[in-house]
C-alpha positions in Angstrom: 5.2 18.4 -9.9 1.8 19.5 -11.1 2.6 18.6 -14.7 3.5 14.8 -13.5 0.2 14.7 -11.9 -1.6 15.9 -14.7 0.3 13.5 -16.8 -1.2 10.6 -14.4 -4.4 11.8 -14.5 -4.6 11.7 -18.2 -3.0 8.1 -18.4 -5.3 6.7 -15.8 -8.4 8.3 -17.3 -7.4 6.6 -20.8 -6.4 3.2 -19.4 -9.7 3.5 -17.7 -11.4 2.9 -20.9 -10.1 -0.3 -21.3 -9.6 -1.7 -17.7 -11.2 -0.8 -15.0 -8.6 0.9 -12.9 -11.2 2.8 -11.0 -15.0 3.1 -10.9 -16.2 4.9 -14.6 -18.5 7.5 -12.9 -15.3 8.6 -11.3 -14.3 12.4 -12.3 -11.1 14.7 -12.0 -11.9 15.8 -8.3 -12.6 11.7 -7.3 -9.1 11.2 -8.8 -7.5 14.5 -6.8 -9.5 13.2 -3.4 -7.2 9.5 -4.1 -4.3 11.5 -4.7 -5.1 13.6 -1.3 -5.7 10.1 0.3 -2.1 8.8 -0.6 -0.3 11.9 0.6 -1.8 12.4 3.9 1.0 9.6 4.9 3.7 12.5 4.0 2.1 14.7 7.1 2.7 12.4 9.4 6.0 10.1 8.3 8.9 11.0 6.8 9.5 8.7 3.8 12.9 9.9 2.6 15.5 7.8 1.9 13.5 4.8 3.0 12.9 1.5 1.0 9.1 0.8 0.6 7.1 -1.6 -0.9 3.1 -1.7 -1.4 0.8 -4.0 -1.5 -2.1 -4.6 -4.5 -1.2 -1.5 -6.0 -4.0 -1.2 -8.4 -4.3 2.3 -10.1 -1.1 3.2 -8.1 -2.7 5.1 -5.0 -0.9 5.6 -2.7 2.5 4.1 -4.1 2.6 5.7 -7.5 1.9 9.0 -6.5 4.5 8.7 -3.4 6.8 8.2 -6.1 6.4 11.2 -7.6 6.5 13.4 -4.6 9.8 11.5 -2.8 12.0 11.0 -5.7 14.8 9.8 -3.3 12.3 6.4 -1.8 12.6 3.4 -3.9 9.6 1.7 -4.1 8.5 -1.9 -4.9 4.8 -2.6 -6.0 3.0 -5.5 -5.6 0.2 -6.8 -8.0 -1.2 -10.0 -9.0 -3.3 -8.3 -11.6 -2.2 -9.2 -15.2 -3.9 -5.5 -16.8 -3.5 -3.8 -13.5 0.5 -4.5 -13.2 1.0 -4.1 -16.9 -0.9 -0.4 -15.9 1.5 0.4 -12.6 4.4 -0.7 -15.2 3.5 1.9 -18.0 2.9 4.5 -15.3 6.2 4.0 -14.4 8.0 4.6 -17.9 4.8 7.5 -18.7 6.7 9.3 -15.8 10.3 8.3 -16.1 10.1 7.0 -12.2 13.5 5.6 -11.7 12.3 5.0 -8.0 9.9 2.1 -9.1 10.0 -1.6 -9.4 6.4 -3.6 -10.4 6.5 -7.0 -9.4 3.4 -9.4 -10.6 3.0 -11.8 -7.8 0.7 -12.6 -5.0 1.7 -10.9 -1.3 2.1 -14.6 0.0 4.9 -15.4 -2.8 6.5 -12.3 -1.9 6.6 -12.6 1.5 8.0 -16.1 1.4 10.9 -14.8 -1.3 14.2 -14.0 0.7 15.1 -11.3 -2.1 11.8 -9.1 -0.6 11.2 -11.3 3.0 12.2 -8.0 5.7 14.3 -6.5 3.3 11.7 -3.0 3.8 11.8 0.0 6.2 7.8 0.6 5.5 5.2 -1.7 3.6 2.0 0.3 2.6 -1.3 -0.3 1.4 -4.6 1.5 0.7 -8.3 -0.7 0.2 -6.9 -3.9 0.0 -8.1 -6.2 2.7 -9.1 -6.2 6.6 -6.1 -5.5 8.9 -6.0 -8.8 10.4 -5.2 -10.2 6.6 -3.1 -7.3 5.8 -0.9 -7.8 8.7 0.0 -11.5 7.6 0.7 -9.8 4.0 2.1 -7.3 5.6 4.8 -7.6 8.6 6.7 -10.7 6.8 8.3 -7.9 4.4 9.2 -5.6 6.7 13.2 -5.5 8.8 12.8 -5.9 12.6 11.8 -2.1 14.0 9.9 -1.4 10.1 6.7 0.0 9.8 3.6 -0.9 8.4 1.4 1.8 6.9 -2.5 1.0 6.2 -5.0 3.6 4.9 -8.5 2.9 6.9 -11.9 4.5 7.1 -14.2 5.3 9.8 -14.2 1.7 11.1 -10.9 1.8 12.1 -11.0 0.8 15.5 -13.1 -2.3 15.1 -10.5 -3.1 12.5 -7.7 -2.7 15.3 -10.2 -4.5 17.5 -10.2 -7.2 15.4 -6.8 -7.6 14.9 -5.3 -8.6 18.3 -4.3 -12.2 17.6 -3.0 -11.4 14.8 -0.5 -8.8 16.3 0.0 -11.1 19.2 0.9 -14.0 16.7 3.0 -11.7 14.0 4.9 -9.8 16.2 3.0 -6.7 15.6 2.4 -3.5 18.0 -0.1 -0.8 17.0 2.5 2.3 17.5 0.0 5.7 16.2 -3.3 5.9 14.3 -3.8 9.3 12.7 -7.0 10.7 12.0 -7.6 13.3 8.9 -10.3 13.8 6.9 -11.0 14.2 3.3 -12.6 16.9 1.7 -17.1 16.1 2.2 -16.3 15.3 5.9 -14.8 12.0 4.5 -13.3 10.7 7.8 -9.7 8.6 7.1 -6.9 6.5 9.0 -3.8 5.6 8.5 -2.8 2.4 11.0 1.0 2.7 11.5 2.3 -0.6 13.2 5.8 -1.8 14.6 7.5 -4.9 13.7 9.0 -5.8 17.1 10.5 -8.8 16.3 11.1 -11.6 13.0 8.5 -12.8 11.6 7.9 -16.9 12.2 9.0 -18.2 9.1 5.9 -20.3 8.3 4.2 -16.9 7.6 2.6 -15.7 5.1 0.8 -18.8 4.6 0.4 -20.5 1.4 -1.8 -18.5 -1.4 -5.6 -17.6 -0.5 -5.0 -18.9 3.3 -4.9 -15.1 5.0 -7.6 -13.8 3.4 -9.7 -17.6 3.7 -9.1 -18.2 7.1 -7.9 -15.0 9.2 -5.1 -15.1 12.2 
């Protein structure tokens, strides 16, 4: 395993150059603290065998390097990024991951799309929006009973806070937070919550509309 992780390291590094994947002052241990980041999930939930798919992928934490540690979870990545999905793509054939699909779309197409709409045991996503947003991006995707898994920081609670009307509205229950931190005292979250029930079918809303004007 460390030799694929090495091999990712290296390929991010040197796509870095000409995109930026992540920030340029980053070094090796920034990268390794990412990696950290993405795995914590595996301490607390048990991804195997499940069907996942993650939301604004980026430089593929956590969902590229989920791949490589459960070989037997297929995984579905979302990015609207031209250069960043053409990235997750080459990571993908880099590292011979037969458990990845890249799909270049926005999380409102996708959750609208029957061949995605809560066809998903789990939907991740690290640093991509507020959770109020992320749960409109978010719950659509997932089957009755899935789970959605978002990687916050130490402002997690106002986040949940925050988030009430949306849960109310989506069909959404808050079923664990788990605290860890990251090497430096870095204090992290990851939000798991239950789909109780279908999703209304008018949601996601049309592009830009979760993000413009919050549930």
């Amino acid at each position: 395993m460390e030799i694929y992780v090495n091999r990712f390291i290296d390929f991010l590094f040197a796509e870095n150059e000409k995109q930026n994947l992540i920030s340029r002052q980053s070094g090796r241990e920034d990268v390794l603290s990412h990696i950290e980041d993405s795995l914590a999930v595996l301490k607390f939930i048990n991804l195997s065998g499940r069907r996942v798919i993650d939301i604004g992928s980026g430089a593929g934490f956590p969902a590229i390097v989920l791949a490589m540690h459960c070989p037997d979870t297929e995984f579905v990545l979302v990015e609207s990024d031209l250069k960043k999905s053409g990235f997750l793509q080459s990571c993908r054939e880099q590292l011979n991951l037969t458990n990845v699909q890249v799909i270049r779309a926005r999380a409102e197409e996708v959750g609208q799309d029957m061949l995605f709409r809560e066809q998903y045991d789990c939907c991740s996503s690290r640093a991509v929006a507020a959770m109020n947003i992320m749960l409109e991006y978010g719950l659509p995707l997932l089957k009755p009973g899935g789970k959605l898994l978002l990687w916050k920081g130490m402002n997690v609670q106002a986040e949940v806070d925050a988030a009430q009307n949306a849960l109310l509205i989506l069909k959404g229950k808050v079923e664990e937070i788990y605290h860890y931190n990251l090497p430096g005292d870095r204090q992290r979250a990851i939000v798991v919550v239950k789909k109780e029930a279908e999703t209304a079918r008018q949601y996601p809303r049309r592009i830009g509309m979760p993000a413009k004007r919050p549930l």
